[in-house]
C-alpha positions in Angstrom: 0.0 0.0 0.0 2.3 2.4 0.6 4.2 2.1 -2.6 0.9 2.8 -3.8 0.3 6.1 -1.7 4.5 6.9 -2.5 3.9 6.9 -5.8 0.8 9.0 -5.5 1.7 11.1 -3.1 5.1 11.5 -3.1 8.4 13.5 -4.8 7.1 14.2 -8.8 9.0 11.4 -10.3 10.9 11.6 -14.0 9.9 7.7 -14.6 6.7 6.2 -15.8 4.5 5.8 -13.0 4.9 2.2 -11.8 8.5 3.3 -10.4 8.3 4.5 -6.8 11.5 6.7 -6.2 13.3 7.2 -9.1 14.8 10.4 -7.7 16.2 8.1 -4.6 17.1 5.5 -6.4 19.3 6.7 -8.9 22.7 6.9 -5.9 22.1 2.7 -5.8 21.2 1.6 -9.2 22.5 1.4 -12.3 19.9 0.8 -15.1 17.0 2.9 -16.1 14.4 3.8 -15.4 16.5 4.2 -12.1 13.2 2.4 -9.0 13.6 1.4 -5.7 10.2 -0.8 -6.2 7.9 -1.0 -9.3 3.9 -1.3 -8.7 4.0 -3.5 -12.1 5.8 -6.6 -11.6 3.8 -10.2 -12.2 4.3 -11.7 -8.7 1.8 -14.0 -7.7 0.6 -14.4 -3.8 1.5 -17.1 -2.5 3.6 -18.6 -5.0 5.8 -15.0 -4.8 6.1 -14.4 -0.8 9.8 -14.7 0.1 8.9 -13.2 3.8 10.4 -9.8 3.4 7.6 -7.2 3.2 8.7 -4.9 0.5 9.4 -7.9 -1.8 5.8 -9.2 -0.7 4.4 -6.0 -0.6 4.4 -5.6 -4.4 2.1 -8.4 -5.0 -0.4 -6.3 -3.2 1.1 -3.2 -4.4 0.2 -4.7 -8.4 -3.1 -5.1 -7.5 -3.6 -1.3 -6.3 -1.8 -0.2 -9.3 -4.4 -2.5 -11.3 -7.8 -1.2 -9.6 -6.3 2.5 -9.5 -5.7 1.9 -14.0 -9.2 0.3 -13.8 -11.4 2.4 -11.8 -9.1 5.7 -11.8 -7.5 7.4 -9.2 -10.4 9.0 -6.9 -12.5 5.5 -7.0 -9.7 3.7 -6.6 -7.9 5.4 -3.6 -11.0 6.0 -2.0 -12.2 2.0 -1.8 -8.5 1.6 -1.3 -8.7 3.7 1.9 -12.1 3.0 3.1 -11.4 -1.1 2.5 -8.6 -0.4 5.8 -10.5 1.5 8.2 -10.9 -1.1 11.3 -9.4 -3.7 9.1 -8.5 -6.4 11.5 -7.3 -9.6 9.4 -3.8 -10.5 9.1 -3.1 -11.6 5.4 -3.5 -9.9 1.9 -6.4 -12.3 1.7 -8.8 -10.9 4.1 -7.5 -7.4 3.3 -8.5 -8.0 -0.5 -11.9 -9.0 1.0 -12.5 -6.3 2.9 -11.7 -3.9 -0.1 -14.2 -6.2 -2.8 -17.0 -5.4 -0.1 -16.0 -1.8 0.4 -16.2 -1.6 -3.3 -19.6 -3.2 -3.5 -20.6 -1.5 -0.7 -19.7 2.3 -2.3 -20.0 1.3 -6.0 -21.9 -1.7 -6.4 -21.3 -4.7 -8.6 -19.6 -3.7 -11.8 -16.9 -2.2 -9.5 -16.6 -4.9 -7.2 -16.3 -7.0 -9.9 -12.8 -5.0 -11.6 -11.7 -4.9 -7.8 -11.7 -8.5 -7.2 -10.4 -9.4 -10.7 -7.4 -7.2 -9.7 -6.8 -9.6 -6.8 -7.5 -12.8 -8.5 -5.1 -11.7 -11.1 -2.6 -11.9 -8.7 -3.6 -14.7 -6.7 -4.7 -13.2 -3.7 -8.4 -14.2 -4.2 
């Protein structure tokens, strides 16, 4: 999520938009575009977890960037949001539930629908 928010939030960047801090990133890498993380990689939960949370973390983070191309940016951040308020799961599974029913709940079906294709895309549902 919060490569999500960074990349929304954050520094203007100079790379295309799935690279999260280009402007840090160029002092410790060497190719280009120069990104600490990218929201666009083709991990796969659970097939993909390697129990450090940045690496995991961009499974999720795919499936943000997915919903947020699908539904744009104001729908998207706002089920996004909304889908965490007294979330109290533990896993990217019942996180990617709560947000499907967030959607439904603010949007109704069509949107739920792109929502939970974004996380079945990457495994999580």
């Amino acid at each position: 999520m919060s490569d999500v928010v960074a990349r929304r939030l954050g520094v203007p960047e100079r790379e295309p938009l799935p690279c999260v801090a280009d402007w840090d990133a160029t002092s410790y890498t060497s190719t280009v575009p120069h990104c600490l993380r990218r929201v666009d990689t083709n991990l796969l939960y659970p097939d993909d977890l390697d129990g450090e949370v940045h690496d995991d973390g961009r499974i999720w983070s795919r499936a943000l960037w997915d919903i947020r191309q699908s539904l744009g940016n104001v729908r998207a951040d706002t089920i996004i949001l909304k889908g965490q308020i007294d979330f109290s799961g533990t896993t990217m599974t019942d996180l990617a539930t709560s947000t499907v029913a967030t959607a439904q709940n603010l949007y109704g079906n069509a949107v739920a629908a792109k929502v939970r294709s974004a996380f079945e895309e990457r495994g999580i549902l």
